[in-house]
N, CA, C and O atoms as a GROMACS GRO file, in nm:
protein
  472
    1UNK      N    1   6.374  12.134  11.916
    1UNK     CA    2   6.257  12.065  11.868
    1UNK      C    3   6.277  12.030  11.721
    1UNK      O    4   6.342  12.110  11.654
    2UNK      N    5   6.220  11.899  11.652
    2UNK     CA    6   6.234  11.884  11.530
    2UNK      C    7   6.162  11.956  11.492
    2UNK      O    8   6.063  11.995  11.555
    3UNK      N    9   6.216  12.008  11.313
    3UNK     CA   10   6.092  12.003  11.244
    3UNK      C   11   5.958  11.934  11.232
    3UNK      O   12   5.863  12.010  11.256
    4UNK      N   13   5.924  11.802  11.200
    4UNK     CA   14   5.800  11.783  11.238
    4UNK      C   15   5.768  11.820  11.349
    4UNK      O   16   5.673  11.897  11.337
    5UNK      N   17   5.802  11.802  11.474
    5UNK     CA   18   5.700  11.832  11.564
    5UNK      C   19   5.667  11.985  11.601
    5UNK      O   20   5.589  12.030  11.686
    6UNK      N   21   5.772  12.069  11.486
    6UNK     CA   22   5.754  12.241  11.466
    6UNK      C   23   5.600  12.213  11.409
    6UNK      O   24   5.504  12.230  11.485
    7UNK      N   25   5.586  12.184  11.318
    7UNK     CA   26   5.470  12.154  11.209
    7UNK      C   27   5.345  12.069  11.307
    7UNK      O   28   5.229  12.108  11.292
    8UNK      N   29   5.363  11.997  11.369
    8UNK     CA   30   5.276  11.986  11.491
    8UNK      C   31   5.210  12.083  11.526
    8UNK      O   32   5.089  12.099  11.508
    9UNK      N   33   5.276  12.147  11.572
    9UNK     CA   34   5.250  12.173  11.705
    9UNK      C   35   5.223  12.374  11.663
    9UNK      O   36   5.198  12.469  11.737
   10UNK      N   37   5.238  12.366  11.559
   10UNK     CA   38   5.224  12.473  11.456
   10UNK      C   39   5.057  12.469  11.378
   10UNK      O   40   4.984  12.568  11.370
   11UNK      N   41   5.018  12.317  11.320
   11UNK     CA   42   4.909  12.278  11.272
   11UNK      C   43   4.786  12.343  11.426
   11UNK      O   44   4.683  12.410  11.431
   12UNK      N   45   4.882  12.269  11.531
   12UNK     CA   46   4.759  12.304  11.642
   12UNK      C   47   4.736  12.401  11.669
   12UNK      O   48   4.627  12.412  11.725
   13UNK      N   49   4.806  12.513  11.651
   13UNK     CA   50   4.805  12.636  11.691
   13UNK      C   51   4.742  12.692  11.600
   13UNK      O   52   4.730  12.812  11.626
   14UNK      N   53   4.675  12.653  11.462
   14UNK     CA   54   4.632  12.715  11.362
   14UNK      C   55   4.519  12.661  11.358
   14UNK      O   56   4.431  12.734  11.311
   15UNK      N   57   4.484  12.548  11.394
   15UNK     CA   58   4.340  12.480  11.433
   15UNK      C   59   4.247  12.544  11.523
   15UNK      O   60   4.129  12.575  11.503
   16UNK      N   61   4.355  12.568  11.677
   16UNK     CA   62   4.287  12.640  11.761
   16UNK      C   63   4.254  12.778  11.723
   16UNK      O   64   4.150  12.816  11.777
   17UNK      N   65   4.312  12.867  11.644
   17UNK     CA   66   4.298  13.011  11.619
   17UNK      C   67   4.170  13.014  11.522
   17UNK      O   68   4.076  13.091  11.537
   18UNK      N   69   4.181  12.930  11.434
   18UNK     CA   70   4.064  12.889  11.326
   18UNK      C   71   3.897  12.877  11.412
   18UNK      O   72   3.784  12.911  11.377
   19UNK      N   73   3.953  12.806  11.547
   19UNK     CA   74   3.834  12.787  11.644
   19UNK      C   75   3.782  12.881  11.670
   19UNK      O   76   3.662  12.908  11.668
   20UNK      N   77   3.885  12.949  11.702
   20UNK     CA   78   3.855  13.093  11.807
   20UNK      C   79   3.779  13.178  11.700
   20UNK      O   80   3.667  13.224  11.727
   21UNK      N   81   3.831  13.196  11.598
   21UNK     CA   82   3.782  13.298  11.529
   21UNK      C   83   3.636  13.253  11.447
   21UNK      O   84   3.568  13.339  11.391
   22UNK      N   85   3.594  13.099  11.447
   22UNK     CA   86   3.475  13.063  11.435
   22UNK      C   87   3.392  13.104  11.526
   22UNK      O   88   3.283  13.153  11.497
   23UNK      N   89   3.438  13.088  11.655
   23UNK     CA   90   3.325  13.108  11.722
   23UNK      C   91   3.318  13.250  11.782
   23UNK      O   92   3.250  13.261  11.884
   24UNK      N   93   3.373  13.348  11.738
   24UNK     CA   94   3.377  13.487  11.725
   24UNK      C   95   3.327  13.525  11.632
   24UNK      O   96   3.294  13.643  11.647
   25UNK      N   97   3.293  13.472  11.506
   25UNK     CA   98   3.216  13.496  11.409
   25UNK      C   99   3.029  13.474  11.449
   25UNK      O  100   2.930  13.538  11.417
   26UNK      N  101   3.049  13.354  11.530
   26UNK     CA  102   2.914  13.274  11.590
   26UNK      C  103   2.827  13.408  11.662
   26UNK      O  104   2.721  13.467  11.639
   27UNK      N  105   2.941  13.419  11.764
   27UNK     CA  106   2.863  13.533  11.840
   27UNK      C  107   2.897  13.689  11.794
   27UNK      O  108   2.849  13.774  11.870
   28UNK      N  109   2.956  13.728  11.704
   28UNK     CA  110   2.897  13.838  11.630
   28UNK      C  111   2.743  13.817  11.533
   28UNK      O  112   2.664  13.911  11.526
   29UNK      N  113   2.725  13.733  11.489
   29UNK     CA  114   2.607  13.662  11.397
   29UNK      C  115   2.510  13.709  11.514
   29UNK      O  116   2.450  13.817  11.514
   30UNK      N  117   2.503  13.591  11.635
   30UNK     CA  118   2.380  13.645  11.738
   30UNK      C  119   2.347  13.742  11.795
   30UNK      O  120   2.233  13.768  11.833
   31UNK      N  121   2.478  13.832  11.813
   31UNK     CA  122   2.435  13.912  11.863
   31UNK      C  123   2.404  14.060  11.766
   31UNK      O  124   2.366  14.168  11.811
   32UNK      N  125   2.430  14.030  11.632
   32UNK     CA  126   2.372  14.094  11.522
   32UNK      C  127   2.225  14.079  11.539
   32UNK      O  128   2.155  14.176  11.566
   33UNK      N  129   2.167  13.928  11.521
   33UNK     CA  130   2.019  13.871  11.515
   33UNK      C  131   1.943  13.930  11.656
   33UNK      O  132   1.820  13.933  11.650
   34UNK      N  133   1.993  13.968  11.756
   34UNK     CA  134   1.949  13.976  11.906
   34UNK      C  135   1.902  14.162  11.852
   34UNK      O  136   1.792  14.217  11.850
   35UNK      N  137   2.004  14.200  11.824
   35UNK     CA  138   2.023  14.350  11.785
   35UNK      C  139   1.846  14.392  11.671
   35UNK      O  140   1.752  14.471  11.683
   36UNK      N  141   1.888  14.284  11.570
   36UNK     CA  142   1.747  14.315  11.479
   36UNK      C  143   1.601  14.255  11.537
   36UNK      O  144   1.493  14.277  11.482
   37UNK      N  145   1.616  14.192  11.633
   37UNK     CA  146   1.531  14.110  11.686
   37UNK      C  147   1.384  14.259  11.763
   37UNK      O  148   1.270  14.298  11.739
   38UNK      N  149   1.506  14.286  11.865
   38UNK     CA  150   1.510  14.356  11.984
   38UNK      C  151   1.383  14.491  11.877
   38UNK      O  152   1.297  14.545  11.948
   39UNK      N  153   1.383  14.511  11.801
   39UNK     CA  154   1.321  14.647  11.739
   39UNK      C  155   1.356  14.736  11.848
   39UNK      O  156   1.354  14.712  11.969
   40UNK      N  157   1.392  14.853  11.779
   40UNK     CA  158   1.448  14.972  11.860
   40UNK      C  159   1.309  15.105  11.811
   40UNK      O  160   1.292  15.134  11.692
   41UNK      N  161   1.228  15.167  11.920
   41UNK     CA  162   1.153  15.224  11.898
   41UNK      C  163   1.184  15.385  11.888
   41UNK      O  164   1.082  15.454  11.892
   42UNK      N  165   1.297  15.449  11.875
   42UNK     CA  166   1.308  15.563  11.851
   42UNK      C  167   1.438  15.587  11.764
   42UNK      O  168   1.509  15.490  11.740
   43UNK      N  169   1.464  15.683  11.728
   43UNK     CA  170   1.558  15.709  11.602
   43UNK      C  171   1.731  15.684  11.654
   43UNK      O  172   1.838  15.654  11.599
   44UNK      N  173   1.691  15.713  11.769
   44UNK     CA  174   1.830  15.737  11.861
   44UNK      C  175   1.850  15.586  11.876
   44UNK      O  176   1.963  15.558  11.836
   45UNK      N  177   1.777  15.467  11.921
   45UNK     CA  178   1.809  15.357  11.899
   45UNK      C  179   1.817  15.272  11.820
   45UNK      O  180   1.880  15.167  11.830
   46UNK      N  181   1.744  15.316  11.718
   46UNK     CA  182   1.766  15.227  11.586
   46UNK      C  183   1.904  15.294  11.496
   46UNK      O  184   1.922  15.251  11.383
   47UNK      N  185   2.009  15.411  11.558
   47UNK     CA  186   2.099  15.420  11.490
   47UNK      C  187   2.210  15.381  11.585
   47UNK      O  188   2.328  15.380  11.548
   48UNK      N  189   2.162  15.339  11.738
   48UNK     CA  190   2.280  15.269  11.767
   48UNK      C  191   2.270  15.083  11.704
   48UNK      O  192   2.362  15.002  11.696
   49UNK      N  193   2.145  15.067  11.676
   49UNK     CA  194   2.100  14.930  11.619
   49UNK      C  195   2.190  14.920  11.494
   49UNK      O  196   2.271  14.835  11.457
   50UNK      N  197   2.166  14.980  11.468
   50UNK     CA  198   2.254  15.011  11.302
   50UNK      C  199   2.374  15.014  11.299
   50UNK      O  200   2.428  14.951  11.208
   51UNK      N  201   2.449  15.078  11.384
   51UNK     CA  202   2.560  15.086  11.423
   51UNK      C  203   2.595  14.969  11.464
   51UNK      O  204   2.670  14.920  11.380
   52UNK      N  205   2.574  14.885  11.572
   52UNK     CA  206   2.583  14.741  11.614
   52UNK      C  207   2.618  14.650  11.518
   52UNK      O  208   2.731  14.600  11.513
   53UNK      N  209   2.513  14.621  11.426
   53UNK     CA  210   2.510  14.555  11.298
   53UNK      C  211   2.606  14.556  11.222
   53UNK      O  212   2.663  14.451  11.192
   54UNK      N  213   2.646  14.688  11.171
   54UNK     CA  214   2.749  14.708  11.099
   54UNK      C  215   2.854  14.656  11.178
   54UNK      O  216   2.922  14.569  11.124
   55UNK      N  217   2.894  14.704  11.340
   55UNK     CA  218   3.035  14.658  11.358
   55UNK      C  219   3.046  14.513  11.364
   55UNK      O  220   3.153  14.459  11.336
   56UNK      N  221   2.967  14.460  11.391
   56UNK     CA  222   2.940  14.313  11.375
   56UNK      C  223   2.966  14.240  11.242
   56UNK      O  224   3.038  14.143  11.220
   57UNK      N  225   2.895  14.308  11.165
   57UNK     CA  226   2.922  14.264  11.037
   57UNK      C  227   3.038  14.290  11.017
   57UNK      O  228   3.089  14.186  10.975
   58UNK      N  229   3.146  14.405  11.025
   58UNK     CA  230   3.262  14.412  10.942
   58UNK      C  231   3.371  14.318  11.087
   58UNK      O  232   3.482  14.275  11.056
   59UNK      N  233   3.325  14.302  11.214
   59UNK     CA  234   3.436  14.208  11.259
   59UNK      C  235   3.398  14.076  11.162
   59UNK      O  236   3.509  14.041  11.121
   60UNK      N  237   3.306  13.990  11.107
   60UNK     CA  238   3.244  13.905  11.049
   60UNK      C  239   3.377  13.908  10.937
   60UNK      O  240   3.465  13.825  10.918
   61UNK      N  241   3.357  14.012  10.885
   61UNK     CA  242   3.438  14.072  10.734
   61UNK      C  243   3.618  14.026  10.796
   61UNK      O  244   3.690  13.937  10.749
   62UNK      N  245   3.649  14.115  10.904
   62UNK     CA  246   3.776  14.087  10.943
   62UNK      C  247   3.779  13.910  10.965
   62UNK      O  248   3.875  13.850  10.916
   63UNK      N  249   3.697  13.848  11.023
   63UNK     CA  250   3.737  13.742  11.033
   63UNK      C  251   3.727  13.650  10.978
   63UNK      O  252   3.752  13.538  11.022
   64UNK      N  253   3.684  13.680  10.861
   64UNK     CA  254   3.659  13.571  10.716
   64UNK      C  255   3.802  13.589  10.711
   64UNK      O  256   3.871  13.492  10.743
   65UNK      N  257   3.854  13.688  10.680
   65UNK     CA  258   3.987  13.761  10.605
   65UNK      C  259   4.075  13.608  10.677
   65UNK      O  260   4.106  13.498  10.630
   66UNK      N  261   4.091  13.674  10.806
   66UNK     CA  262   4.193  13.575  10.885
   66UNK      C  263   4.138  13.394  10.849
   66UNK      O  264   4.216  13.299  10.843
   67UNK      N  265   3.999  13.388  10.831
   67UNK     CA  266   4.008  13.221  10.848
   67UNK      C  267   4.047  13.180  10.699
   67UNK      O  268   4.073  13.061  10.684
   68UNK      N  269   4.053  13.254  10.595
   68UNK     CA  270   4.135  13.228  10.504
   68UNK      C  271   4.258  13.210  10.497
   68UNK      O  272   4.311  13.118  10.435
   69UNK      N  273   4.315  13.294  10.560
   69UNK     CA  274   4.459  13.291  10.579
   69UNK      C  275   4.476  13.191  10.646
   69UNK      O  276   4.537  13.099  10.592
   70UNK      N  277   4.436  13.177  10.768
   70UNK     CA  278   4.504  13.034  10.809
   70UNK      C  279   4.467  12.895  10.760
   70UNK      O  280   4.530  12.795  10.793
   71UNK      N  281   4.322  12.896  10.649
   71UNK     CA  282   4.304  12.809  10.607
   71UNK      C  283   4.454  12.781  10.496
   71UNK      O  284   4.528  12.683  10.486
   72UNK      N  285   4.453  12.878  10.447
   72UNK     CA  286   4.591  12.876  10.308
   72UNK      C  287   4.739  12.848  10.429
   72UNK      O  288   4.851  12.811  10.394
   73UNK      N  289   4.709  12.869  10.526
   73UNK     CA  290   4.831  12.834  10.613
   73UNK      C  291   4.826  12.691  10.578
   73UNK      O  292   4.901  12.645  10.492
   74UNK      N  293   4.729  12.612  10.650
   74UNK     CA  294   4.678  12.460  10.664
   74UNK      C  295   4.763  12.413  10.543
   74UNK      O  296   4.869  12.351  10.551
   75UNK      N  297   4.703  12.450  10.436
   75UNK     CA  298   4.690  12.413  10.301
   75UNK      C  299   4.830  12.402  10.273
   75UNK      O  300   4.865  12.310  10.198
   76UNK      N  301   4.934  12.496  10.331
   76UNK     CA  302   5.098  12.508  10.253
   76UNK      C  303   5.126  12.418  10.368
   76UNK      O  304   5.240  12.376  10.349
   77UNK      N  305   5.073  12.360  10.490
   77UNK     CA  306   5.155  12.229  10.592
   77UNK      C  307   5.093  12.148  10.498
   77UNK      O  308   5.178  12.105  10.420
   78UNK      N  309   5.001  12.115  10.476
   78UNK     CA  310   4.986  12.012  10.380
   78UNK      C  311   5.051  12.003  10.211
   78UNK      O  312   5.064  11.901  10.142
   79UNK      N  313   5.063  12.050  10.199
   79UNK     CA  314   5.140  12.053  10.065
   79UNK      C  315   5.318  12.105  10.057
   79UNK      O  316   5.390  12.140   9.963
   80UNK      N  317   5.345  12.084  10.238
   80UNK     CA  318   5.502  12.116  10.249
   80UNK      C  319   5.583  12.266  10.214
   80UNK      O  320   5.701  12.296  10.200
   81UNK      N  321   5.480  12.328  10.210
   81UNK     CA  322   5.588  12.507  10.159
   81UNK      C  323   5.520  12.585  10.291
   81UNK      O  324   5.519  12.706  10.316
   82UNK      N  325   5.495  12.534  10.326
   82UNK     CA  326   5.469  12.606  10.477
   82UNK      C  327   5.565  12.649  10.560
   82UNK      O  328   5.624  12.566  10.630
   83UNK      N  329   5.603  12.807  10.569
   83UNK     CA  330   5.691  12.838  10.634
   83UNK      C  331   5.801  12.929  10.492
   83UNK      O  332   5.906  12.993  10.504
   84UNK      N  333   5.731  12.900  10.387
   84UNK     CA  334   5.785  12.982  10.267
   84UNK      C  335   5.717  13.089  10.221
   84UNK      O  336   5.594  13.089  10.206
   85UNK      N  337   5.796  13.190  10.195
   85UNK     CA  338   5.736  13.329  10.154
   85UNK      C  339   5.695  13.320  10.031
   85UNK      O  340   5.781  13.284   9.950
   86UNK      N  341   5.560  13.348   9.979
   86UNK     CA  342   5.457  13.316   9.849
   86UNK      C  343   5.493  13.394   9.759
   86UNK      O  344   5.438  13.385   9.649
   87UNK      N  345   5.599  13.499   9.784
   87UNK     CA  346   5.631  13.609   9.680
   87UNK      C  347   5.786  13.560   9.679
   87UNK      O  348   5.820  13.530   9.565
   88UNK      N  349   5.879  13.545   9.764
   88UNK     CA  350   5.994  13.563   9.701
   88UNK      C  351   6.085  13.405   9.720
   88UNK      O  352   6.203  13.370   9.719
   89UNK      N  353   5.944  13.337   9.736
   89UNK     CA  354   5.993  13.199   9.792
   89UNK      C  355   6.085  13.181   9.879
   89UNK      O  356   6.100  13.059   9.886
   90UNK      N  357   6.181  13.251   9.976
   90UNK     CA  358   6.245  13.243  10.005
   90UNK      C  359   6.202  13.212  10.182
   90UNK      O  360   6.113  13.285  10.226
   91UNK      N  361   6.250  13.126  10.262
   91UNK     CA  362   6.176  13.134  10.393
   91UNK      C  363   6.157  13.197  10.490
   91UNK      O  364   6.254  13.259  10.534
   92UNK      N  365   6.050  13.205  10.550
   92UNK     CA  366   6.017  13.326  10.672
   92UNK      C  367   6.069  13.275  10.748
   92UNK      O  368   6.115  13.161  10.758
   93UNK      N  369   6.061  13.408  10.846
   93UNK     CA  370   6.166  13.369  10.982
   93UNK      C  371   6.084  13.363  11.042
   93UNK      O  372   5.972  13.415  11.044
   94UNK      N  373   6.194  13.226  11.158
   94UNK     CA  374   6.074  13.151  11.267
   94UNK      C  375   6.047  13.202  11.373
   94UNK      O  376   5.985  13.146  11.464
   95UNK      N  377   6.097  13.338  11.376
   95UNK     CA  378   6.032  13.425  11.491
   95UNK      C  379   5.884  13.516  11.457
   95UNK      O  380   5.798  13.560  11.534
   96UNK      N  381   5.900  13.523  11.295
   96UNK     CA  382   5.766  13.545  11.251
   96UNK      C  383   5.650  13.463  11.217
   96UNK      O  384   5.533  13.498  11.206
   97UNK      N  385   5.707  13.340  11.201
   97UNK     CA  386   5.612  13.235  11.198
   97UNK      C  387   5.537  13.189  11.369
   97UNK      O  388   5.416  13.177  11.383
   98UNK      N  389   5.603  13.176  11.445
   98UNK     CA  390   5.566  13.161  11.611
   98UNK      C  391   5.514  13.278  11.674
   98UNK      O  392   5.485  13.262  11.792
   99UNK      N  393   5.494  13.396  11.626
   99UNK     CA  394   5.426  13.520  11.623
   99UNK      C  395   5.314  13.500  11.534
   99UNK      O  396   5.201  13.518  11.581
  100UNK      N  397   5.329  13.463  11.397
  100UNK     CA  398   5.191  13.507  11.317
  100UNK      C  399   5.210  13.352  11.212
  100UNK      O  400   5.273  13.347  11.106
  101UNK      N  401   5.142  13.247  11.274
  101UNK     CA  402   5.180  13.105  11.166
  101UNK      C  403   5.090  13.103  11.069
  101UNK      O  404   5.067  13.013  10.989
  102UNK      N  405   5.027  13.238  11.082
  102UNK     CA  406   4.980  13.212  10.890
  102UNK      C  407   5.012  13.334  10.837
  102UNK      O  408   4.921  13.398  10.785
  103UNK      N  409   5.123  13.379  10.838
  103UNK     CA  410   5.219  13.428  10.770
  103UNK      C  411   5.222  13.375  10.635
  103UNK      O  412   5.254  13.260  10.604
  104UNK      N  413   5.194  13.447  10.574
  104UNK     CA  414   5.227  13.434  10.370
  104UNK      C  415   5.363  13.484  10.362
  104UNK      O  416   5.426  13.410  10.286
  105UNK      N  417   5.434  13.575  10.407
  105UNK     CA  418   5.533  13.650  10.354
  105UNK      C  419   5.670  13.692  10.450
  105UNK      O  420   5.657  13.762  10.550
  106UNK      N  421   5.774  13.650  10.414
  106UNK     CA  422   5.863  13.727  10.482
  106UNK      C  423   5.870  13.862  10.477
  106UNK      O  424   5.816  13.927  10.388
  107UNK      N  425   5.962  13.928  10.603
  107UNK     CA  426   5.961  14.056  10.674
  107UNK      C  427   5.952  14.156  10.557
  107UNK      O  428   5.870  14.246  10.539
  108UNK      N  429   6.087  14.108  10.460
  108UNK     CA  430   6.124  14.155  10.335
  108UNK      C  431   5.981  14.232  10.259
  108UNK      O  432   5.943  14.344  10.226
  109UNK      N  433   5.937  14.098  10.255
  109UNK     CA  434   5.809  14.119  10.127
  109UNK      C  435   5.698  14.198  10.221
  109UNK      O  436   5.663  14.310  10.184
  110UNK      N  437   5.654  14.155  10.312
  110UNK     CA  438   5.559  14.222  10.341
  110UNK      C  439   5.581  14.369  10.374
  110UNK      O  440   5.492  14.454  10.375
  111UNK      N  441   5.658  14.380  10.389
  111UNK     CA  442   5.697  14.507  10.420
  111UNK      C  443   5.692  14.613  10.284
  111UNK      O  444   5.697  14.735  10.291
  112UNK      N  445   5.682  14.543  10.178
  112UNK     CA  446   5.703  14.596  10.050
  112UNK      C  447   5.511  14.580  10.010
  112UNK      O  448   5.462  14.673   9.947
  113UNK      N  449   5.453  14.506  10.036
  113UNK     CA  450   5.342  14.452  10.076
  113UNK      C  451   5.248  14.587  10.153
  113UNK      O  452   5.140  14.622  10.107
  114UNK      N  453   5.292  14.632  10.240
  114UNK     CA  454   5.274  14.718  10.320
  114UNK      C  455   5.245  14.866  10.280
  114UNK      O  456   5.157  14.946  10.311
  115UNK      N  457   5.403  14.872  10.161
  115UNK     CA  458   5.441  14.993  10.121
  115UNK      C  459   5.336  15.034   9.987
  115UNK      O  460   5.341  15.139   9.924
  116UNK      N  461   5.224  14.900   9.960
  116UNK     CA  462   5.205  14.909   9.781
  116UNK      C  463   5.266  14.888   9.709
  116UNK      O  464   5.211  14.917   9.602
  117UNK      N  465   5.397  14.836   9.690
  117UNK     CA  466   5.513  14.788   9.651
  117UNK      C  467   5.510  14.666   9.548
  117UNK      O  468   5.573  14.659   9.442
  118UNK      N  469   5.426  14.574   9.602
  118UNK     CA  470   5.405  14.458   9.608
  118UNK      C  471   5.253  14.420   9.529
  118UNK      O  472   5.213  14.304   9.524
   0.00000   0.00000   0.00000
């Protein structure tokens, strides 16, 4: 396959994940609102209510995280360094990019990344 149509077909795969994780955000939101809606009339249910909320909220949290990242993915196909490691400039491997295409970092770095290293 050429490069461009790597970058294709790479863009789509980062569009669709961007989707997914929008609308996983959507229905954590409602079913947060369903949760506060619902009033829970005893202590025992208003701390699984609570509980709900929170995990909702922090998948919310996890998935801001990721739609950044693949937004800054977007951003390096458009500006051509896409597919380059942001720390040692040097390029990621395309078995890590077709595994994780919003990859910031080669194996190297992240791994150092990983360690606190970095």
């Amino acid at each position: 396959m050429s490069h461009a149509k790597d970058l294709k077909v790479t863009r789509k795969q980062l569009l669709a994940k961007r989707k997914e994780v929008l609308e996983g955000v959507s229905r954590a939101r409602e079913m947060g609102s369903v949760e506060t809606e619902s009033g829970a009339p005893d202590i025992a249910d208003r701390a699984t209510s609570a509980f709900q909320r929170e995990f909702s909220f922090s998948l919310s949290e996890n998935e801001g995280k990721m739609l950044r990242l693949i937004d800054e993915a977007i951003a390096r196909l458009d500006n051509g360094k896409f597919g380059m490691c942001i720390h040692c400039e040097q390029p990621i491997e395309r078995q890590r990019l077709q595994a994780v295409p919003w990859a910031r970092h080669c194996i190297a770095c992240q791994e150092l990344q990983d360690r606190g290293e970095m």
